[in-house]
N, C-alpha and C positions, 0 to 999 in steps of 0.2 A: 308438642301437644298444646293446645289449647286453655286458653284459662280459663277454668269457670265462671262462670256470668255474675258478677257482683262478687270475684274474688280480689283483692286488693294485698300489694304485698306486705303495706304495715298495717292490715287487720289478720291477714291468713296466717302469715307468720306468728306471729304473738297467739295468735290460734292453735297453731298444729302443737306449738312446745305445750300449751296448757291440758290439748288433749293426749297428748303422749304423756307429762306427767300424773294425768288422772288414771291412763290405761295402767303406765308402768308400775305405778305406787298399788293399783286394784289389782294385776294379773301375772305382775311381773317382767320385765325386761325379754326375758326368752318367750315370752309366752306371747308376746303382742308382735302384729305382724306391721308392718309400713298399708297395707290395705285398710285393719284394721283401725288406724289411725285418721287416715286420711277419709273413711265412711263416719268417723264422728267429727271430722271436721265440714264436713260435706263437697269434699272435694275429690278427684280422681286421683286414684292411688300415684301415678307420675305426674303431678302437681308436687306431689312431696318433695320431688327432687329439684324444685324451685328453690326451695327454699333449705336442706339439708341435703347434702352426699349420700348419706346413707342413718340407717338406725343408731350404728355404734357413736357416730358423731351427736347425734340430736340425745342421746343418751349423758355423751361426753360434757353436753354443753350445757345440760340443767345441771349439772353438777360442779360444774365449774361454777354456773350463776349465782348458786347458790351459797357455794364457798366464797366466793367474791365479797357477795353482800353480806355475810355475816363478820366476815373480815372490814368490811366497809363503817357496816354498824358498829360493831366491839371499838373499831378507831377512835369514833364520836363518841361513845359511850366511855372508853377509858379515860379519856381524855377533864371528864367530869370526876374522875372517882379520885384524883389526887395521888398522895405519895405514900400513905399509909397502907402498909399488905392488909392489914384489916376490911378495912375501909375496901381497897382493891377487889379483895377476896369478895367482899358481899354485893360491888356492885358487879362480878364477872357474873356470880352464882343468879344473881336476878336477872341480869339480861341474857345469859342461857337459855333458860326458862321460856321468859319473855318472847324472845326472837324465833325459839323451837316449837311454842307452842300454837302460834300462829301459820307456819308452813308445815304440818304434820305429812303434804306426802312428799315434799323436797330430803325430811328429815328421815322418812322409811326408805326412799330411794337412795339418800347418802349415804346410809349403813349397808340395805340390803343389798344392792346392786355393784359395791364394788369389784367382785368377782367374774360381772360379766364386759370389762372396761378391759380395752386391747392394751397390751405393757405402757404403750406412751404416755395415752391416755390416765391410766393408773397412776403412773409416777409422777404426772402434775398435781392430781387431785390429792395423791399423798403431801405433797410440799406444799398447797392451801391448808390440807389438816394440821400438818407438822406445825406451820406457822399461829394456829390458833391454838393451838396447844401448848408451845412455846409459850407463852402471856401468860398462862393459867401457872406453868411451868417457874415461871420467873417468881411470878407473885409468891409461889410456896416458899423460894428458896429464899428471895428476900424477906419473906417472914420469918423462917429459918435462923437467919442472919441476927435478923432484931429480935430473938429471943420470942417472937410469938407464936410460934407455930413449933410444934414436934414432928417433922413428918422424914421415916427414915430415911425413906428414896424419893424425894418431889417429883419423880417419873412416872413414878407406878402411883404415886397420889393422885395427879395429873389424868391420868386413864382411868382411875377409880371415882373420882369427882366429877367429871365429864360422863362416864357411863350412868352415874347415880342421876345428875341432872338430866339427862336427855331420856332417860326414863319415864319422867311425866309426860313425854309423850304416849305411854301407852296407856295410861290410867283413867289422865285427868279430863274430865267435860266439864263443858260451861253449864251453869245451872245448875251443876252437882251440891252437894253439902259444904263443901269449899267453896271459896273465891279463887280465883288462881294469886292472888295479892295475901291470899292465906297461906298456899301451897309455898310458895315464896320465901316469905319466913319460918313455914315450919322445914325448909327445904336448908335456909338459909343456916338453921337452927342446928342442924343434922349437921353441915359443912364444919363450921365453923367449930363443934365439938368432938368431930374426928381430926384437927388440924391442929390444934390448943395446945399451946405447951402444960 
């Protein structure tokens, strides 16, 4: 088939994934069709296959992108926070936040959509999580260790601190009575006093 007239593949591309991540985060994975897609990108529906194999792929790969770059960022970012689990702890809890509250539908598609990811797919994306999980994981137990933290099982801390952080994504708007630099700390405030020995 034919390309559209002024389609180009490093503008279309970067296109179709932003329109798919706008459909699938508004209507849902099973709910959006490859047609669908491709009429908000403004291109024919088999253009798409220019650029993706199919749905479950261009599904598979924002979510991988997404896990990538926050693995990418926390690298940079741990890297500044030093040796201290304290220290650690506050700077994982602010760039959570930080980094979640900026991609709001990568973060509804990461959670909501892992049900509809074919097994492979699935168990990669699991071992990106596992792996940022892991840190948050560490951090507990090495607080643990230095007497600064009480936390019985660092695992189930781990998924409770992460659930509680990624939360502000349902709440929080810019403009609101908060700063997100507020939310932050009173965020930080919350962590740090379920963790305390």
């Amino acid at each position: 088939m034919a390309r559209t007239q002024g389609s180009h593949s490093d503008i279309t591309g970067p296109r179709i994934r932003r329109a798919a991540l706008r459909l699938f985060a508004r209507h849902g994975f099973a709910a959006v069709s490859m047609r669908q897609i491709a009429g908000e990108v403004g291109v024919q529906a088999g253009a798409l296959y220019n650029y993706t194999p199919d749905k479950q792929t261009l599904l598979f790969e924002l979510m991988r992108d997404h896990m990538d770059a926050l693995l990418a960022a926390r690298a940079a970012e741990a890297a500044r926070a030093g040796r201290d689990p304290m220290a650690r702890l506050e700077n994982f809890t602010r760039h959570h936040i930080r980094f979640h509250i900026e991609r709001p539908d990568e973060v509804f598609i990461a959670y909501m959509e892992l049900r509809n990811l074919a097994p492979e797919n699935f168990a990669e994306i699991e071992r990106l999580r596992h792996a940022y999980e892991d840190e948050l994981e560490t951090i507990l137990r090495n607080g643990v260790a230095a007497g600064d933290f009480a936390v019985p099982d660092p695992r189930v801390a781990t998924y409770a601190v992460i659930a509680m952080l990624t939360g502000v994504n349902t709440w929080y708007r810019a403009g609101g009575r908060l700063s997100l630099s507020e939310v932050e700390t009173l965020y930080w405030d919350m962590v740090r006093k379920a963790v305390a020995a």
